[in-house]
C-alpha positions as CSV (number, residue, x, y, z in Angstrom):
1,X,-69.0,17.2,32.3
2,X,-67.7,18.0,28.7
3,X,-64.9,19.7,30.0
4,X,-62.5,18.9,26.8
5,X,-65.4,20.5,24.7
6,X,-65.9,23.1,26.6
7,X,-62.3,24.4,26.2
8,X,-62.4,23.8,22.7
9,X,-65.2,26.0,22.6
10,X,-63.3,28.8,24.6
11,X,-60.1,28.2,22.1
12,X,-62.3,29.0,19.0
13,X,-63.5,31.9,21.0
14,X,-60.5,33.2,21.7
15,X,-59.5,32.8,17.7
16,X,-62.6,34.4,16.9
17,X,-63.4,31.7,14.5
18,X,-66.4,33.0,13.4
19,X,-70.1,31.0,14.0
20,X,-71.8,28.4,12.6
21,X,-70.6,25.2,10.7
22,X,-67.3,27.4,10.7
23,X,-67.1,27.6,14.6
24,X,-68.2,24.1,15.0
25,X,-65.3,22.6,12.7
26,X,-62.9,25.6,14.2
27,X,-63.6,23.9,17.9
28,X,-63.4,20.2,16.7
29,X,-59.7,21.5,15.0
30,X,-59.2,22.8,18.6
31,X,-60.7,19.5,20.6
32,X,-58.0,17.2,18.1
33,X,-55.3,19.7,18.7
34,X,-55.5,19.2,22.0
35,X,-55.6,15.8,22.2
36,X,-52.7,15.1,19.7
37,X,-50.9,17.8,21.8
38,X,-51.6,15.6,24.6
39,X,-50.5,12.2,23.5
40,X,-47.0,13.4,22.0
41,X,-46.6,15.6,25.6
42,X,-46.9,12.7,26.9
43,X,-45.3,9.9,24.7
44,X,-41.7,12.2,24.8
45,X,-42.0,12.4,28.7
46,X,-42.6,8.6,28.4
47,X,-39.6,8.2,26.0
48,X,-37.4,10.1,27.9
49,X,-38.1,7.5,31.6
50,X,-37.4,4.7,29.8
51,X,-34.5,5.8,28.5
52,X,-34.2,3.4,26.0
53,X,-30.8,2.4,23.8
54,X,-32.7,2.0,20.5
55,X,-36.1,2.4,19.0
56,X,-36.4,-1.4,19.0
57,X,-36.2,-2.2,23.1
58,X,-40.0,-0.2,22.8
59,X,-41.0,-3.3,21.3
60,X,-40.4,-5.3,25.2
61,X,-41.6,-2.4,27.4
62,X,-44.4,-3.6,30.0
63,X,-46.5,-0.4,29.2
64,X,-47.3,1.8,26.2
65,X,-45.2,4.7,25.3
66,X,-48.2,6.3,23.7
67,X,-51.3,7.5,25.2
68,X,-53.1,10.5,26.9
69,X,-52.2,11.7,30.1
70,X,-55.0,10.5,33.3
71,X,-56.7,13.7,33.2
72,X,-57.1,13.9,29.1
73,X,-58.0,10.3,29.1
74,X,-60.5,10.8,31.7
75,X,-62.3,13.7,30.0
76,X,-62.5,12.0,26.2
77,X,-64.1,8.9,28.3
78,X,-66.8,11.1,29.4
79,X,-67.0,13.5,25.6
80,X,-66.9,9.6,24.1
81,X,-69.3,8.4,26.3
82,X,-71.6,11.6,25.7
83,X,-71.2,11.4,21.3
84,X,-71.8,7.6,21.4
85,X,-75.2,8.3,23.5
86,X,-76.3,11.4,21.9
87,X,-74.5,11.8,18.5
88,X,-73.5,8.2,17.1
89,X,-76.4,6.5,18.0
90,X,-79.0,8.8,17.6
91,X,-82.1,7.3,15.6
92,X,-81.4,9.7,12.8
93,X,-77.9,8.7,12.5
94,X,-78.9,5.1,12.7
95,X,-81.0,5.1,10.1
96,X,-78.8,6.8,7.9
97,X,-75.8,4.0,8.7
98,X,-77.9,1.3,8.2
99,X,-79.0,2.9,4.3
100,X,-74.9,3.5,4.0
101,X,-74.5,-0.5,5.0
102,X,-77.1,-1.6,3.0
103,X,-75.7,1.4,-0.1
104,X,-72.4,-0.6,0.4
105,X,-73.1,-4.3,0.0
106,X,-75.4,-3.8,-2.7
107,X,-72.5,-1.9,-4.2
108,X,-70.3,-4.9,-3.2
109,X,-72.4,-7.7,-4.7
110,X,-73.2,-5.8,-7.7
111,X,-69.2,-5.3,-8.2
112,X,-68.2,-8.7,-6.9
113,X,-70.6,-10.3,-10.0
114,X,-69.9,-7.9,-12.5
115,X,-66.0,-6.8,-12.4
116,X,-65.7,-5.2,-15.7
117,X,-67.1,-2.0,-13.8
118,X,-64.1,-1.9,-11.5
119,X,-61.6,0.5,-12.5
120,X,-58.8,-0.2,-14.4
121,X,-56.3,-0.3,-11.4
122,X,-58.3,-2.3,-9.2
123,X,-59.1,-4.7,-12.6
124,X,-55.4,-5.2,-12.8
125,X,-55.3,-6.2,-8.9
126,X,-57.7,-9.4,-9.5
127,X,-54.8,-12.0,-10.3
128,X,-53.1,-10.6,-7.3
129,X,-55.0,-10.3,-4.8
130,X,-58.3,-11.9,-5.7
131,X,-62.2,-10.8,-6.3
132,X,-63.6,-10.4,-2.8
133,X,-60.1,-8.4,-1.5
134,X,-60.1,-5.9,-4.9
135,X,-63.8,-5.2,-4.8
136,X,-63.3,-4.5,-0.9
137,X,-60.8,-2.1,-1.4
138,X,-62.4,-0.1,-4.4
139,X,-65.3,0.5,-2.2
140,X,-63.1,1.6,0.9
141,X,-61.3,4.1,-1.4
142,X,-65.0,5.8,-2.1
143,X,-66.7,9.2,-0.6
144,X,-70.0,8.4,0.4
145,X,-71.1,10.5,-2.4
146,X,-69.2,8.9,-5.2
147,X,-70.9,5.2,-3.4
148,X,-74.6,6.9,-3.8
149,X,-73.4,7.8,-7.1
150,X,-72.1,4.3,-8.2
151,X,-75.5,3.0,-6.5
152,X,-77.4,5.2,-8.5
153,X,-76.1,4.9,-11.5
154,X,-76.2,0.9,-11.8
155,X,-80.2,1.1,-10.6
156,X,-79.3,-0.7,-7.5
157,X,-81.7,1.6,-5.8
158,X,-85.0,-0.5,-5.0
């Protein structure tokens, strides 16, 4: 089952971390404490077999020194496995990445043809780094909520 969740859940308990949103984002604290807890456990047992002589002879090891143990690895398969099927791609969710994609490369071609609205820092990275690359990364470095704005504000809304 959701086994990772579950003692995530129990954690935030434990903490008494309140209900609601604030429980929720207490246990998902707890879910990604765990699993970074996990992966450097497991990368400094890892680091200490191969015994290595420098940080470089990592680069020509036959396996990864980073990852989760079998058991963690195992149970995120099956919380992954359960998000993507019941969070990520549920219709409402869908629907409201598909308006965020369509938000963004209106955004994009509205930028792409009309620069001057760029900041000045990302104005001055044209010569550089060209028109496509500039406008690419101005959009990355948004919220959501500053996109919409944008959006909104240059009635690209149809």
């Amino acid at each position: 089952g959701l086994s990772l969740w579950r003692k995530a859940m129990q954690l935030a308990e434990d903490d008494d971390a309140g209900s609601g949103a604030r429980r929720i984002n207490y246990t998902v604290r707890c879910l990604i404490n765990m699993l970074a807890g996990d992966v450097i456990e497991q990368c400094v047992e890892a680091v200490g077999r191969a015994n290595l002589p420098d940080s470089g002879a990592a680069r020509h090891l036959s396996s990864p020194l980073v990852g989760f143990s079998v058991d963690i690895r195992q149970e995120s398969d099956v919380l992954r496995t359960f998000l993507f099927k019941h969070l990520y791609r549920h219709a409402e969710i869908m629907e409201i990445n598909e308006r965020m994609g369509n938000v963004m490369r209106e955004l994009f071609e509205f930028l792409h043809d009309n620069p001057e609205h760029l900041g000045a820092g990302s104005r001055g990275r044209l010569e550089r780094f060209g028109l496509k690359r500039v406008v690419a990364d101005y959009i990355a470095g948004m919220t959501d909520s500053y996109a919409v704005h944008l959006y909104q504000k240059y009635g690209l809304e149809k």
